[in-house]
PANUKOL-896711 format. One line per field, with one value per residue (C-alpha): x, y, z. Coordinates in steps of 0.02 Angstrom, whole numbers, plus 50000, padded with zeros to 5 digits. Example, Ala and Ser with C-alpha at 12.3 -4.5 7.8 and 13.67 -1.06 7.14 Angstrom:
BEGIN
x = [50615 50684] .
y = [49775 49947] .
z = [50390 50357] .
This chain:
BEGIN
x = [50168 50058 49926 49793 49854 49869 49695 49631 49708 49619 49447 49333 49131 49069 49040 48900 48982 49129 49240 49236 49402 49397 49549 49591 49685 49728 49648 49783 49822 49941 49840 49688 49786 49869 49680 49587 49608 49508 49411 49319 49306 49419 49448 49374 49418 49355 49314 49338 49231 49316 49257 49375 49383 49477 49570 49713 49845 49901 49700 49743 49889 49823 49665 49768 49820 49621 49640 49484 49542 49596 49724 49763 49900 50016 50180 50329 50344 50174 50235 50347 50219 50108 50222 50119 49970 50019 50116 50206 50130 50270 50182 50126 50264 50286 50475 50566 50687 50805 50659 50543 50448 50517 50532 50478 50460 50425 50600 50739 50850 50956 50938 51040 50898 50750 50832 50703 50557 50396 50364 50167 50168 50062 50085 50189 50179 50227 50388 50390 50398 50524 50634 50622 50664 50845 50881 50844 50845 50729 50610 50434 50310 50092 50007 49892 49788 49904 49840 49840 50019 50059 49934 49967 50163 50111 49991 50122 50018 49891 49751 49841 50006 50149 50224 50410 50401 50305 50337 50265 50197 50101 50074 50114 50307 50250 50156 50262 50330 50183 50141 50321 50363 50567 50644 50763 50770 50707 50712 50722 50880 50971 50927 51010 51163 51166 51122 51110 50951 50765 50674 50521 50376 50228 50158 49998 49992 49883 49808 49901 49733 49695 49770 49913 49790 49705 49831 49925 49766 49757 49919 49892 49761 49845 49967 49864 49754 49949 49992 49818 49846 50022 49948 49795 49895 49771 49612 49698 49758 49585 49525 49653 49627 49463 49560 49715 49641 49641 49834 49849 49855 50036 50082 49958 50050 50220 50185 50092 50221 50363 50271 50173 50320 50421 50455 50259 50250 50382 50496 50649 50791 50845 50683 50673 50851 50770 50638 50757 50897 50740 50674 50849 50903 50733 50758 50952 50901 50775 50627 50546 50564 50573 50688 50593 50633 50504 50381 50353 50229 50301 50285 50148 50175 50065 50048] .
y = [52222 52127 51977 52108 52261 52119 52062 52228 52256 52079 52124 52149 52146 51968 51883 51772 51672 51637 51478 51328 51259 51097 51102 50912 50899 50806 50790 50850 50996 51079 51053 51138 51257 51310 51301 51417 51576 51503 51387 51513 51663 51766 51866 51894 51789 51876 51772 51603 51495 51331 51184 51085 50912 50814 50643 50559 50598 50446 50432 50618 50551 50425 50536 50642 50555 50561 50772 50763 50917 51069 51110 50971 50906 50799 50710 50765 50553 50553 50703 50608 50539 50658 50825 50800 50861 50968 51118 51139 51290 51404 51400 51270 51172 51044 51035 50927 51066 50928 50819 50712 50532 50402 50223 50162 49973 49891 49852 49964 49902 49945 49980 49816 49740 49780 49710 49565 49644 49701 49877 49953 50096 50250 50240 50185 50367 50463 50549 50449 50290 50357 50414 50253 50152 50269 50243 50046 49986 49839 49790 49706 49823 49821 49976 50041 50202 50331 50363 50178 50141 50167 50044 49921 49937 49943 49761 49687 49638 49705 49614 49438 49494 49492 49674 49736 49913 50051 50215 50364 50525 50670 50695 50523 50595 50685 50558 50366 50377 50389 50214 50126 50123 50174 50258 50176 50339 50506 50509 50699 50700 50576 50645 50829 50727 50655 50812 50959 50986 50992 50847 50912 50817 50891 51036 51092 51051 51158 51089 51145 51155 51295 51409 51531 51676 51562 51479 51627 51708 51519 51533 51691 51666 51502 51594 51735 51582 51531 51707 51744 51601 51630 51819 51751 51587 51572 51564 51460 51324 51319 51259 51167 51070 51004 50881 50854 50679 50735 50800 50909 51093 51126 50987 51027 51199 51108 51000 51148 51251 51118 51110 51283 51408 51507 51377 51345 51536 51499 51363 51455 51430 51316 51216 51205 51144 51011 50946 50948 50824 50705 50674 50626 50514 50440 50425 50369 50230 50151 50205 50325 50275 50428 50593 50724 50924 50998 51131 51280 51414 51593 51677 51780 51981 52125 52307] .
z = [50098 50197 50116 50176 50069 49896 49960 49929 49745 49701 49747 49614 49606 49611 49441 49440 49287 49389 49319 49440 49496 49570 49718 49790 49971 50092 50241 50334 50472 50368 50203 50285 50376 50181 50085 50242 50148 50004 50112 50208 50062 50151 49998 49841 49706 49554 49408 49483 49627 49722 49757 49899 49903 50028 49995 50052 49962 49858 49787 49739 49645 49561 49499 49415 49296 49237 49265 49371 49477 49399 49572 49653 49796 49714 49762 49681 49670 49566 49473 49368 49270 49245 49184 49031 49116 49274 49293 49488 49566 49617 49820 49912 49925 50078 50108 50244 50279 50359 50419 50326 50326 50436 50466 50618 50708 50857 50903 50888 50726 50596 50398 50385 50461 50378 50217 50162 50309 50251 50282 50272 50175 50132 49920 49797 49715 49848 49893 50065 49960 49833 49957 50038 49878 49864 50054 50062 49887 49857 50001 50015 50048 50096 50050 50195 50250 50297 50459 50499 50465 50666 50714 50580 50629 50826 50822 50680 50543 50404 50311 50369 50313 50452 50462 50530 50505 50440 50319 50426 50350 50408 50602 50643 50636 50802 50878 50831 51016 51100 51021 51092 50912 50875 50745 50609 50500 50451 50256 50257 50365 50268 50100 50192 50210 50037 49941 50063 49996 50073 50030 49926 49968 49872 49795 49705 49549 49393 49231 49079 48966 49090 49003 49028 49111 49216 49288 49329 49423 49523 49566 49635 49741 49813 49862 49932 50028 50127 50169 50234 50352 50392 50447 50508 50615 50771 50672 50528 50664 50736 50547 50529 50694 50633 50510 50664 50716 50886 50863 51016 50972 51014 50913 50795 50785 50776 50630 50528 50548 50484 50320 50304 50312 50188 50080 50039 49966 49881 49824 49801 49671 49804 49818 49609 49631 49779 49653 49508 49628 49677 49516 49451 49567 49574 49391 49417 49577 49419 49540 49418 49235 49156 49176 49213 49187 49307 49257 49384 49347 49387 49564 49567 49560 49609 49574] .
């Protein structure tokens, strides 16, 4: 069944009373490239109008602990602490299916090494950082803009502040090389070899108060909004290139593609399993206070 044929079941007349959900993103290639479906009105979407709003992703995290957004991007890091509020929406999952945020300096080195550095890094609630704090323990860290990181770790310092290495998310795993910069690790490997797992990065996340019938029908159409671009992958890129930060297209297709794939319709026994691991040894290496059972809403189904 094709995203076409469960298009068609949705469609309805339009409803001029229709219930505003506020979506938050980042402002990413693979984030656009996931939210184009909705983005654009390629389908009808009953009951319910969006509103997109696009922020980096750890000033995502940190609003939702205020619930500003109904659907929002969240790291499964931030998620932690705010199961009381947010429900995991069973797509739109960004999984580092044996790749993942790296660490990157100026000279090549070791893990031994950067033991008392400074590394610049994008968040202290996301997974990048999390995963960092399991792999290296304690370390000093400066938080900067996400898509400064390769700069700040290229010119060595930050604000004043001297700078050894930086944490790398997003595209800049494509692109670190092209600044001289070397590779120390790639979190997402390593936590393969630990747990022979995925590393799950971050998923959408829905506001409990919503209500069990609307956050079923959000799901839904989430889901609906990925497999229209999956089906739909030439025009979805070319929306999705607008928020590339001049990421070459084949590269732009390379990185969409590691983190807009099967695993973003659906997270998979496998990938509950993934988020389940992460939050306990998060919990276990004294990173994130509190154990955590995560909370997935149900796949969506169709006539």
């Amino acid at each position: 069944m094709t995203s076409a044929d469960l298009l068609e079941m949705t469609s309805t007349t339009e409803n001029p009373g229709a219930k505003l959900i506020r979506v938050g993103h980042s402002p990413d290639a693979d984030d656009a490239f996931m939210f184009y479906g909705l983005a654009k009105d390629c389908f009808d979407t009953q009951h319910y109008r969006f509103e997109h709003e696009l922020v980096d992703i750890e000033t995502l995290n940190r609003r939702a602990f205020q619930g500003e957004l109904e659907l929002t991007a969240l790291s499964l890091h931030a998620y932690a602490y705010l199961s009381d509020r947010y429900m995991i929406c069973s797509c739109g999952a960004s999984m580092g299916d044996n790749y993942g945020p790296m660490i990157v300096t100026r000279n090549p080195c070791t893990r031994d090494d950067l033991r008392g550095k400074t590394i610049a890094v994008p968040g202290t609630l996301t997974t990048a950082y999390l995963s960092c704090r399991m792999w290296l323990k304690e370390f000093d860290h400066v938080v900067v803009p996400f898509d400064e990181v390769l700069d700040v770790v290229e010119q060595g310092s930050y604000q004043g502040k001297s700078i050894d290495a930086g944490l790398v998310i997003h595209e800049g795993q494509l692109t670190y090389q092209t600044q001289n910069l070397h590779l120390v690790v790639d979190l997402g490997k390593w936590w393969m070899e630990q747990t022979g797992l995925p590393l799950p990065l971050g998923a959408n996340g829905i506001r409990k108060d919503l209500g069990p019938d609307v956050i079923r029908d959000v799901n839904k159409y989430l889901y609906l909004s990925i497999k229209h671009g999956l089906e739909h992958r030439h025009k979805a890129l070319d929306y999705a290139l607008g928020w590339g930060r001049g990421l070459e297209r084949d590269k732009a297709d390379t990185f969409v593609g590691m983190y807009v794939n099967e695993w973003t319709l659906d997270f998979t026994d496998r990938g509950r399993q993934a988020v389940r691991e992460l939050l306990k040894r998060g919990y276990e290496a004294g990173v994130i206070t509190k154990l955590v059972e995560p909370e997935f809403v149900d796949p969506p189904t169709f006539p």
